[in-house]
VEXROMI-71900 format. One record per residue (C-alpha): residue in three letters; x, y, z. Coordinates in steps of 0.001 Angstrom, whole numbers, plus 500000, padded with zeros to 6 digits. Layout:
<recs>
ALAXYZ
...
</recs>
This chain:
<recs>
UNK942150304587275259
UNK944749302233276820
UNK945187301296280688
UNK947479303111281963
UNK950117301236284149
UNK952686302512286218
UNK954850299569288414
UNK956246300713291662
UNK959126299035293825
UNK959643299456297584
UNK962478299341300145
UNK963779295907301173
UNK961719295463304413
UNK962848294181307660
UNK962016290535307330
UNK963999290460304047
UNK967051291986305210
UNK966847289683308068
UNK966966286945305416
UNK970077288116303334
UNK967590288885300425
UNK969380290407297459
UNK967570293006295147
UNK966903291460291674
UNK964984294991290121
UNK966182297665288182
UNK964804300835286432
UNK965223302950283882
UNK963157306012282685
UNK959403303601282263
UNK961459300277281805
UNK962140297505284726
UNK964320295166284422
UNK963857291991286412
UNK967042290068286054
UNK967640286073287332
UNK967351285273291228
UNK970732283504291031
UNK972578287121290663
UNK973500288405293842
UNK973982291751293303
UNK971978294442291545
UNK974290295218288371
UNK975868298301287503
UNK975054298932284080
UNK972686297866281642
UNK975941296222279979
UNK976414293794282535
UNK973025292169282453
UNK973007288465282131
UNK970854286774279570
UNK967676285623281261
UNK966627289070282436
UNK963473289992281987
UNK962415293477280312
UNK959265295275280862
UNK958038298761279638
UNK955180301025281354
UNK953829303973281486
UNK955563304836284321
UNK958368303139286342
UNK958521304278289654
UNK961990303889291998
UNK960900303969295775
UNK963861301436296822
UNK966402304073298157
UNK965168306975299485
UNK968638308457299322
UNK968768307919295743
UNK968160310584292711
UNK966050309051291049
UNK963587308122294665
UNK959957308754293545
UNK958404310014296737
UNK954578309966297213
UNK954155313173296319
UNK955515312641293027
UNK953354309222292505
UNK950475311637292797
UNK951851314216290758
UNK952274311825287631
UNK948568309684288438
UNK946773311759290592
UNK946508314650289044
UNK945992313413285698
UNK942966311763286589
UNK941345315117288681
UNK941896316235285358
UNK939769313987283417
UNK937392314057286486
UNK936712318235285786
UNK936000316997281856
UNK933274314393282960
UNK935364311188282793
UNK934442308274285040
UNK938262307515286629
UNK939745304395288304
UNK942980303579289890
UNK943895300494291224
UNK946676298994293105
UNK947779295403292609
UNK950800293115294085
UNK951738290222296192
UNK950754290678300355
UNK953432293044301472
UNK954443294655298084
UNK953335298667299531
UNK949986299050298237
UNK947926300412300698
UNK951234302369301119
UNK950410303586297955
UNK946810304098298409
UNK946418305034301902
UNK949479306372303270
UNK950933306739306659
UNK950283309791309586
UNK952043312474307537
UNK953174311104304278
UNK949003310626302861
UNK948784308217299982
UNK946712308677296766
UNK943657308081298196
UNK943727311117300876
UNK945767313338298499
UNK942900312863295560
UNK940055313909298175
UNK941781316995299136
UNK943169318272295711
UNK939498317564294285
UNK938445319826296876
UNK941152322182296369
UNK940042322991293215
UNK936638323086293949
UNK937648326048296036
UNK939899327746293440
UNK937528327544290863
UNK934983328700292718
UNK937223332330293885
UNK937423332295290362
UNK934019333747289906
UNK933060330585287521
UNK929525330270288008
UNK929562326678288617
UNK928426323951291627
UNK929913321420292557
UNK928349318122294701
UNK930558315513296065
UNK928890311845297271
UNK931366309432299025
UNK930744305686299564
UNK933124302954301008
UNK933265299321301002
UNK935152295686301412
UNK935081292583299613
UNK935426290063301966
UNK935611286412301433
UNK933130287725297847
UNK930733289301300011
UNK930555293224300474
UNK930294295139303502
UNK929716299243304197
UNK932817300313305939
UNK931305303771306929
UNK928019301553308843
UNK929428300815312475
UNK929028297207312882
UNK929582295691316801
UNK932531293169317289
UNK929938290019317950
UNK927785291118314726
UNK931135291456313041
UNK932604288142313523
UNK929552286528312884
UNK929155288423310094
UNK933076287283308892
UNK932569283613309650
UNK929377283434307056
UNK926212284219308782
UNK924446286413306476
UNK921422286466308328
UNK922896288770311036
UNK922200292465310684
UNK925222293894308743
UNK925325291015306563
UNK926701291521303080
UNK924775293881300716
UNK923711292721297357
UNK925516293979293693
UNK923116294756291284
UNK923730295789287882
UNK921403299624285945
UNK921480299354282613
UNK922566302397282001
UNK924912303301285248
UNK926430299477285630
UNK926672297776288564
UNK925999298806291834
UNK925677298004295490
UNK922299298167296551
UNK921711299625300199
UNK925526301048300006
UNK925190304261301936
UNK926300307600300298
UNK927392310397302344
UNK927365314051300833
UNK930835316133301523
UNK931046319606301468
UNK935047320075302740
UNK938319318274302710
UNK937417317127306911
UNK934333315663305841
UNK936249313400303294
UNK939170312736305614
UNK936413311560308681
UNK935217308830306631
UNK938328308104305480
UNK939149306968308900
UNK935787305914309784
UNK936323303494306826
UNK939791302411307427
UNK939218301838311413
UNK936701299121309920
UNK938315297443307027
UNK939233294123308423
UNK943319293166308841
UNK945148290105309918
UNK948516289500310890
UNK950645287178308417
UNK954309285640308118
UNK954765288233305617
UNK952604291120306839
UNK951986292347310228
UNK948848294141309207
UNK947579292509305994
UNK945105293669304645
UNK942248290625304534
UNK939643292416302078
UNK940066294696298904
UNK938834297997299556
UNK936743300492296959
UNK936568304326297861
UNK933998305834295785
UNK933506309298295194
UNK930681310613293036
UNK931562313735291798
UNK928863316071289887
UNK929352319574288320
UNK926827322023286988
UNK927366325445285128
UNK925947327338282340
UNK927825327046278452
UNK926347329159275606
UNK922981329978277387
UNK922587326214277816
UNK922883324567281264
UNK925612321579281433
UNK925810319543283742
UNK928945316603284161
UNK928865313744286687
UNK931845311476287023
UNK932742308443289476
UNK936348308211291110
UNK936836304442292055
UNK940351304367294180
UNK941025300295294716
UNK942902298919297007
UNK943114295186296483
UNK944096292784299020
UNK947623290901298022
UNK947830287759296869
UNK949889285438298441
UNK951393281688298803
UNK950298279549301687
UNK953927278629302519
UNK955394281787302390
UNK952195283522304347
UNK951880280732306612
UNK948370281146306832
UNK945626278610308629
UNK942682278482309711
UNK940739281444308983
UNK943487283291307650
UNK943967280190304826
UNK940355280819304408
UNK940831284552303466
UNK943785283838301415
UNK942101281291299099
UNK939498283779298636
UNK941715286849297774
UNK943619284477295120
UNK940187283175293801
UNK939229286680292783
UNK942361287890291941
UNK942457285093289969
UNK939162286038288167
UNK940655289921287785
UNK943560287771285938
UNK941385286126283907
UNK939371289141282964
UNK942250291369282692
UNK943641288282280186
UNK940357288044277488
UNK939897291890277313
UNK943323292348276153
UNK942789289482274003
UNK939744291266272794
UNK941377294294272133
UNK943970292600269890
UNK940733290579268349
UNK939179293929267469
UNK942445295264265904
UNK942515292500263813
UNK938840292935262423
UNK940069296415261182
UNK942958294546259512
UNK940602292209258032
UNK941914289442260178
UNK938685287736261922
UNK938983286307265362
UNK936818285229268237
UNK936242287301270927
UNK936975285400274416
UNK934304285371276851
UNK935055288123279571
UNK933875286428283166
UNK932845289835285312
UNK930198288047287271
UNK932931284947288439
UNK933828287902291119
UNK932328290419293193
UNK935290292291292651
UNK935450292082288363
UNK931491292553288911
UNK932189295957290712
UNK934473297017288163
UNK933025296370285291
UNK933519299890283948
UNK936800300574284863
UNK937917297068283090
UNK937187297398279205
UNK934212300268279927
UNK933403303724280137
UNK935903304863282765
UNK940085306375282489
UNK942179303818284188
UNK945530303498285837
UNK947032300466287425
UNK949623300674289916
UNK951528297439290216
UNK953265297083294011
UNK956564294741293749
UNK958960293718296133
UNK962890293982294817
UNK963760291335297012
UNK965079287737295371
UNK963017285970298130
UNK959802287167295897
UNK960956286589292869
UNK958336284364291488
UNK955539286734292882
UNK957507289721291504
UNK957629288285287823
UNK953974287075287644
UNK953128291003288892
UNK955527292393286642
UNK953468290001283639
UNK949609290742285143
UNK950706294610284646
UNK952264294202281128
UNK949184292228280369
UNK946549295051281499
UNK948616297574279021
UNK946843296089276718
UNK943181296566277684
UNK941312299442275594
UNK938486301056277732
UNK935800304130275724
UNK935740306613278451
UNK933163308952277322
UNK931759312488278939
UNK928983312143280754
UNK926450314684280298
UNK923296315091278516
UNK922850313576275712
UNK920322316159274582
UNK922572319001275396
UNK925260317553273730
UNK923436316948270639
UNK922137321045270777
UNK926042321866271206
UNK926871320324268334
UNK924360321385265979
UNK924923325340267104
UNK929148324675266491
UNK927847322922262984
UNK925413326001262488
UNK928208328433263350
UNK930817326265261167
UNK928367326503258175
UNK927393330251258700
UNK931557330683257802
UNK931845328629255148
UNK928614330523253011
UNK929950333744251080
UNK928856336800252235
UNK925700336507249565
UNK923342333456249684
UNK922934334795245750
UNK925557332375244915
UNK924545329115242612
UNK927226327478242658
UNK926710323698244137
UNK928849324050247033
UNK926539326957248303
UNK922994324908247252
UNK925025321834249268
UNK925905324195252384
UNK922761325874252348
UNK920924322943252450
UNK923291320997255204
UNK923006324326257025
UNK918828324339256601
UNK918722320950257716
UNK920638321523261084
UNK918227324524261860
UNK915486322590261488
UNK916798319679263863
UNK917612322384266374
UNK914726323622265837
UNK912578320334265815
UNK914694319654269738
UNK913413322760270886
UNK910215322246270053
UNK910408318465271231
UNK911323320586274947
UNK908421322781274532
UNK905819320547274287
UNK907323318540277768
UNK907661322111279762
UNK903467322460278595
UNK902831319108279338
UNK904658319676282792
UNK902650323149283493
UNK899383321108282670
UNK900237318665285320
UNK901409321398287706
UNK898069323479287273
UNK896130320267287385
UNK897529319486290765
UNK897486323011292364
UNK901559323262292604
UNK903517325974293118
UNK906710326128292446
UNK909247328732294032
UNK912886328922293516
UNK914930329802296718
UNK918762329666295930
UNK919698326314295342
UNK916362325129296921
UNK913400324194294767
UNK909885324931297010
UNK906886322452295976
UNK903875323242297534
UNK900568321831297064
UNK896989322897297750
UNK895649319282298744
UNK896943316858300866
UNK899734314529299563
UNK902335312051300383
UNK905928312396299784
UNK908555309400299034
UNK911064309259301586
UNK913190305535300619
UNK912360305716296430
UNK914035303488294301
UNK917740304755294167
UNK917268303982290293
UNK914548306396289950
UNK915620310092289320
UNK913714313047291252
UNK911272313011294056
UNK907886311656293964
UNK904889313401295395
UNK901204311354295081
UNK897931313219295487
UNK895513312268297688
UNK892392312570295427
UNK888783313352297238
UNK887453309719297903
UNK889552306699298041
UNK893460306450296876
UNK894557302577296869
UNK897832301308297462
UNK899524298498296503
UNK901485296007294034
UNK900621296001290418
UNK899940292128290204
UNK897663289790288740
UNK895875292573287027
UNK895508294602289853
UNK895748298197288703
UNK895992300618292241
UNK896387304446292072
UNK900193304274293785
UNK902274301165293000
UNK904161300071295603
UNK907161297672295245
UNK909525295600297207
UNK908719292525299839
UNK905793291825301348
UNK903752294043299733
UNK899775292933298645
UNK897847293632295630
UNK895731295708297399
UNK897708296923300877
UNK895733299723301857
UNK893404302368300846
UNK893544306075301526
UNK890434307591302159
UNK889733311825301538
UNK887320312824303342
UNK886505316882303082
UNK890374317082304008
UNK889840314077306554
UNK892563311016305821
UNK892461308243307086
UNK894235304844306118
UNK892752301739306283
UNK895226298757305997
UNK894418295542304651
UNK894177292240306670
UNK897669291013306975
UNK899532293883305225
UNK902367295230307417
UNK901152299398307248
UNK902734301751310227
UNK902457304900311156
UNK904993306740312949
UNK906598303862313964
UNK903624301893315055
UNK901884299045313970
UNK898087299635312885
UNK895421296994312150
UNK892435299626312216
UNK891743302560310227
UNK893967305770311033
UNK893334308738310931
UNK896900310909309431
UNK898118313682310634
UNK900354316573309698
UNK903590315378309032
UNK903603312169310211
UNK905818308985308925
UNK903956306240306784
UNK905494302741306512
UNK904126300174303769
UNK905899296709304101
UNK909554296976304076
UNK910634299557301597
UNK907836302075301199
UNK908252305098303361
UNK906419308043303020
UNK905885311563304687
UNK902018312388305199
UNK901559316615304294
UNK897994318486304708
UNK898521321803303505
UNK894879323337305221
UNK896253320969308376
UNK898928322984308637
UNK898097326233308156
UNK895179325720310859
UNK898341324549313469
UNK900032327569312270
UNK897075330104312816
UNK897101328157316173
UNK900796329083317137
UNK902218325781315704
UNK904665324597313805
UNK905558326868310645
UNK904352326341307384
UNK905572322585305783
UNK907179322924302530
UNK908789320200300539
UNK912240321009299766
UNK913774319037297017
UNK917715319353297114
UNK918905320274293533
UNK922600320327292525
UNK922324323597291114
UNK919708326513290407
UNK921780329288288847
UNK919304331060286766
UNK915788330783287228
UNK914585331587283510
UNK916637328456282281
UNK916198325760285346
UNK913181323423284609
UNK911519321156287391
UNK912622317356288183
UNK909766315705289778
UNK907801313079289184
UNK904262313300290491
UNK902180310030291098
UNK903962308134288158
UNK902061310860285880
UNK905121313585286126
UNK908137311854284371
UNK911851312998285068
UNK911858316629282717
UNK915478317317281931
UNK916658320829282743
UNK919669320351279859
UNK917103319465276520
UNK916669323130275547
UNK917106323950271569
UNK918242326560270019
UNK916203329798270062
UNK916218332631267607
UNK916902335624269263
UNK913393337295269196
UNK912279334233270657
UNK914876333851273514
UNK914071338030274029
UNK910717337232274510
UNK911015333810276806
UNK913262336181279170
UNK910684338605279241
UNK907918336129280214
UNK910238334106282979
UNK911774338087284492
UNK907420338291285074
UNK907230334737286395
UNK910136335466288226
UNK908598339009289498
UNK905303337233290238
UNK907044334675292502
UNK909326337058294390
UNK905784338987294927
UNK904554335733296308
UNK907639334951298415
UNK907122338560300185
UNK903758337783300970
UNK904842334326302690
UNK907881336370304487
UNK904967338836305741
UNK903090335721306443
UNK905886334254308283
UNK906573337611309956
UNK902885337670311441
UNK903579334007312924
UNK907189334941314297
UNK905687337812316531
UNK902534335486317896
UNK905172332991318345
UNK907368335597320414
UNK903969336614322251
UNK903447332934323376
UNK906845332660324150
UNK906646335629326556
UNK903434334074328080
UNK905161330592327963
UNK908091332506329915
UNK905997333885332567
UNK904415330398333096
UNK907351329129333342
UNK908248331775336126
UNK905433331157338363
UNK905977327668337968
UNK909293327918338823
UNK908502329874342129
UNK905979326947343384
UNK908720324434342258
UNK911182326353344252
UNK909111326580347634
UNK908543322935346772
UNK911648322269346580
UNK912467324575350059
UNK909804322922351587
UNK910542319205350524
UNK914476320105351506
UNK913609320837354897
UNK911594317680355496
UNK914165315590353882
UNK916897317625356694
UNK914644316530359603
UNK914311312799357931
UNK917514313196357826
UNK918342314418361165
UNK916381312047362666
UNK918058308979360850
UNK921406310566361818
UNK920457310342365391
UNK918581306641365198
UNK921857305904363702
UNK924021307488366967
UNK921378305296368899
UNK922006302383367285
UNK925641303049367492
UNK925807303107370991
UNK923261299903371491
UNK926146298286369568
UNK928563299614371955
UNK926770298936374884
UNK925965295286373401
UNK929578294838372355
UNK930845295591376340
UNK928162293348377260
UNK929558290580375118
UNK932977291127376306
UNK931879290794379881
UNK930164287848379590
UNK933506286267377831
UNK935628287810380172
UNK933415285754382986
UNK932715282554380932
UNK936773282962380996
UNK937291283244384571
UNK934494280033385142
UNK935786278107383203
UNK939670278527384661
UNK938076277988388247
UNK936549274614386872
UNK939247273528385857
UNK941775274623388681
UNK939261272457390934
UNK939190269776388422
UNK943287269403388601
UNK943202269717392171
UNK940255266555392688
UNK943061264962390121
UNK945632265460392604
UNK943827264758395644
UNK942354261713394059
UNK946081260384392400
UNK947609261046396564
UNK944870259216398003
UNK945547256389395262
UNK949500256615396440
UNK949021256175399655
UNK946464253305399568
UNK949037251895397427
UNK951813252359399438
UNK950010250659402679
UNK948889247219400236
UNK952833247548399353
UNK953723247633403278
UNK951551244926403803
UNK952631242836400800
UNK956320243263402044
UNK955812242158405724
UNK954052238987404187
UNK956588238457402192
UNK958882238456404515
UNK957086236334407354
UNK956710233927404339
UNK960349233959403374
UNK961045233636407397
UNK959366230565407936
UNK960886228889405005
UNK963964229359406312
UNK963549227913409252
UNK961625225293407352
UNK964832224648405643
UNK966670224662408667
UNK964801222359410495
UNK964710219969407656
UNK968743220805407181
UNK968910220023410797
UNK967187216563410344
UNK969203215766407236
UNK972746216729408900
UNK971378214381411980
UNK970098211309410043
UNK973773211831407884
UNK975594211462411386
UNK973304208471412341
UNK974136206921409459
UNK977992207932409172
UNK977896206516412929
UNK976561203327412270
</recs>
């Protein structure tokens, strides 16, 4: 069976119109035509395209460009043509896939995810699967149904649990490449028979469409986005919502029971550096998108070549097969199945009409016509044993029709039919028989243990008469639960290395050869841990024999986890108004008839996996007298289940005596706690009384202080002007004394002055005199 691929084309976006971008797309029924960027307007008939455009066929071609248009696809109708198709195949036992591809920006978490209301596929498959879970159920069709959900990124090739809450700081060291924080990437592992898988993903059982649609937000509030040139919200990882979805019912007397895997994929765009004008860590995340996009290419590329190789063989034509790379990615590695395996898949290809995308748009357009080509071998997956029985009863039945009424005939078609017919009985019969001989072995084991088993609607009861431990973390390869026996004596633990043999084989890190020892004692266990080996109980630490009690947790290095059960432990608590009887309860997709529902346990390594679906075909007096022995098993257990009802009756009414003690207790106490309480409330009214009035005290000491301070600055004030009142007037006094002095030396210095300037006149006179004399003497003579 072919990929299918269906190509999808969105509106012109904001940014392009912005731009002037042109649309360079057209459809037609499944074809798209892709015609040359230099056209600058979509044509108007096939007629008028140019040479140079490019011409694709799909499955489906869907027009999402014009929502006024009539030939809009809506997302309701996307899901209508791949959705529901692949529910279908889902209800037959098909694994499914569906995938979106496209440049950044091209719509396809549009596609996948949808907006608040107008859901995508992703939201729409959950609740239709559900849907019909419901209607098929009112239909009175005996069958169960079990849902698992899981949900992860690829980022930068390394995977991360989107439904585990992560903090911001653990986060972003977790995105810049520290895998040694917690929440670092998880490892992909690959089962032989299931493919690869995530180990330490976390699955989450649903039960209703809310369950679904909580992690779907859970995981979508995680996945990690970016802004880019192109994108506002880019998404920065690709995205894989997993839903395992299991179905049991009952066909022809035989149970059936289908599991299928929905992988919806929502891959992170590729994009160009210039366009995206990404840096930093955002050039980072782009060159790994493109890397394993790149890979997807090249896988997508040598599986169709593959498929052409093979159709060659049958025309005699021999070719090399091409080397498929799944491991070069996370991504390829992940999908594995869905890519040339057991799984129906669909590809939705996201494209942009615009001309600005052109080149992006065309190498889309050629990675989708590309994947047409892949051929995948979906299968149904169910038991391979019931399969086989359905077959041989349908070639029994075929046979049967074919004889003549007589078996007298000699003829050599009859002798041939007879003996094709002969042969079929005895393989049916030889596969019953093969399921006989396990169901003894399994009683043997069962009675050799001291088990009981009791069927309790969709509950399987396991009880034991000796104590035991239960698995709590098994391998999530292994099928069933696994319950060990504590033997009388000494039970070791540990690795199975260097020809160490111990009676429960641990596995994972850190674990010894010999780790511990578990030792029996008359019903007394106690665990004595080895030097060095990492062994705790209840979440604590021991280096010194422990003695184990009812129901507590046992630790063994780092991925051994076990639950400690004492059956005669607990009925004593329970005689003593304890706890109720401890049961194991192993969860079991479906019980719907007891007489055909076989066990699926595995008991210290001993008790292997015992499919439920490997029963042969019965001749009727056999199958009359099987019902007859299973209605007394049946009877005998119901019998059994009454007596632990009566049981549990007798420990309901002591526990409703000790609760009426308990509640009178609990009175009396409550009447000393409440005079306590008067008592302590009236003290802590006079303490606080008291402090109310130490505070008034205080308040008014503050007061009083606060006057006091004022007073004292109100005189410091009033000093202080006096001082310096007397200080101006000493200044004045002292500056009139200074005048005056001054004025007196002036007084003085003026009448020297002028008795100096006196008796130079008459100096000058006189001399004047004796000049104008000695002139007239001379003028005389």
């Amino acid at each position: 069976m072919s990929v299918k691929v269906a190509v999808r084309v969105r509106p012109l976006n904001a940014r392009e119109k912005q731009a002037g971008a042109k649309s360079t797309l057209m459809m037609t029924g499944n074809q798209t035509w892709l015609y040359p960027k230099a056209q600058s307007s979509e044509p108007s008939s096939l007629a008028k395209i140019e040479e140079g455009t490019k011409k694709f066929t799909f499955d489906h071609s869907f027009w999402s460009c014009d929502s006024t248009d009539n030939h809009y696809v809506s997302q309701d109708m996307v899901f209508e043509t791949l959705g529901k198709p692949l529910l279908e195949a889902v209800f037959k036992g098909y694994n499914t896939c569906l995938f979106a591809y496209g440049q950044t920006s091209a719509g396809k978490s549009y596609s996948m995810m949808g907006e608040a209301g107008n859901p995508g596929l992703i939201p729409r498959v959950s609740q239709a699967l559900f849907e019909r879970v419901v209607h098929e159920g009112d239909g009175g069709q005996e069958t169960s149904f079990r849902a698992v959900v899981s949900y992860l990124e690829i980022y930068n090739e390394r995977v991360r649990d989107l439904l585990v809450k992560t903090s911001a700081t653990t986060l972003k060291a977790w995105s810049s490449g520290k895998d040694s924080v917690v929440g670092s990437s998880l490892k992909v592992r690959e089962h032989p028979k299931t493919g690869p898988y995530v180990e330490g993903l976390t699955q989450h059982s649903v039960t209703t469409v809310k369950d679904i649609m909580e992690l779907i937000e859970r995981g979508n509030s995680n996945r990690t986005t970016a802004a880019t040139l192109m994108n506002g919200l880019s998404s920065r990882s690709h995205s894989i919502f997993t839903i395992n979805f299991s179905q049991a019912t009952m066909v022809d007397g035989l149970p059936c029971e289908k599991s299928s895997r929905i992988n919806l994929v929502d891959l992170a765009g590729s994009e160009r550096v210039q366009s995206s004008g990404a840096t930093g860590e955002r050039l980072k995340e782009g060159a790994s998108i493109n890397k394993s996009l790149t890979t997807l290419g090249l896988v997508i590329s040598n599986l169709a070549t593959n498929s052409a190789a093979e159709a060659a063989v049958n025309a005699a034509k021999q070719k090399v097969k091409a080397f498929v790379p799944y491991r070069d990615s996370v991504l390829t590695w992940l999908l594995k199945d869905s890519l040339g395996g057991n799984a129906m898949t669909v590809m939705l290809a996201a494209i942009s009409p615009a001309d600005l995308n052109h080149g992006e748009t065309l190498s889309t357009l050629r990675y989708a016509h590309r994947a047409k080509s892949i051929v995948n071998k979906p299968t149904v997956n169910e038991d391979q044993n019931v399969k086989l029985i359905r077959e041989l009863r349908a070639e029994i039945a075929l046979l049967r029709q074919q004889l003549p009424g007589s078996f007298q005939g000699g003829s050599a078609v009859n002798v041939a039919l007879q003996s094709k017919l002969l042969q079929s009985e005895q393989l049916a019969a030889s596969l019953t028989q093969t399921w006989e001989a396990k169901w003894e072995k399994t009683q043997k084991i069962i009675q050799e243990r001291s088990l009981a088993l009791t069927d309790s609607g969709v509950a399987l009861h396991v009880e034991s008469e000796q104590p035991y431990l239960i698995a709590l973390a098994v391998d999530r390869l292994s099928t069933g639960v696994t319950i060990c026996n504590l033997k009388e004596g000494v039970t070791t633990l540990g690795a199975a290395v260097d020809g160490s043999n111990p009676d429960i084989v641990l596995s994972g890190p850190n674990v010894v050869s010999q780790h511990c020892r578990i030792e029996n004692q008359e019903n007394m266990v106690t665990l004595h841990p080895t030097h060095g080996a990492l062994c705790l109980v209840d979440n604590f630490a021991i280096s010194e024999p422990t003695e184990l009690t009812q129901g507590c947790v046992i630790q063994l290095a780092s991925h051994n986890l076990f639950r400690y059960n004492n059956p005669a432990e607990a009925a004593r608590l329970q005689s003593q108004g304890g706890s109720a009887r401890k049961s194991i309860m192993l969860d079991v997709v479906d019980v719907l008839a007891a007489s055909t529902r076989r066990p699926h346990v595995s008991i210290s390594g001993e008790l292997s996996s015992t499919s439920h679906s490997s029963l042969g075909s019965e001749s009727e007096e056999d199958m009359t007298q099987s019902m007859r022995t299973r209605k007394h098993t049946i009877s005998s257990a119901q019998k059994q289940l009454q007596q632990e009802k009566e049981t549990a009756q007798r420990a309901t009414e002591e526990a409703e005596r000790v609760k009426q003690e308990l509640e009178r207790l609990k009175s009396q106490v409550t009447s000393q706690q409440k005079e306590q309480s008067e008592a302590l409330r009236a003290q802590l009214q006079h303490e606080h009384d008291d402090a109310k009035a130490a505070e008034e005290a205080a308040r008014q000491a503050r007061e009083e202080l606060q006057q006091l301070q004022d007073f004292i600055r109100c005189q410091r004030t009033e000093f202080e002007e006096v001082k310096r009142r007397e200080l101006l007037d000493a200044q004045e006094k002292a500056q009139e004394s200074a005048a005056v002095k001054a004025r007196l030396e002036l007084e003085e210095l003026r009448k020297q002055l002028l008795t100096s300037q006196q008796q130079e006149k008459q100096i000058l006179e006189e001399r004047l005199q004796k000049e104008h004399s000695q002139a007239e003497a001379a003028q005389m003579s």
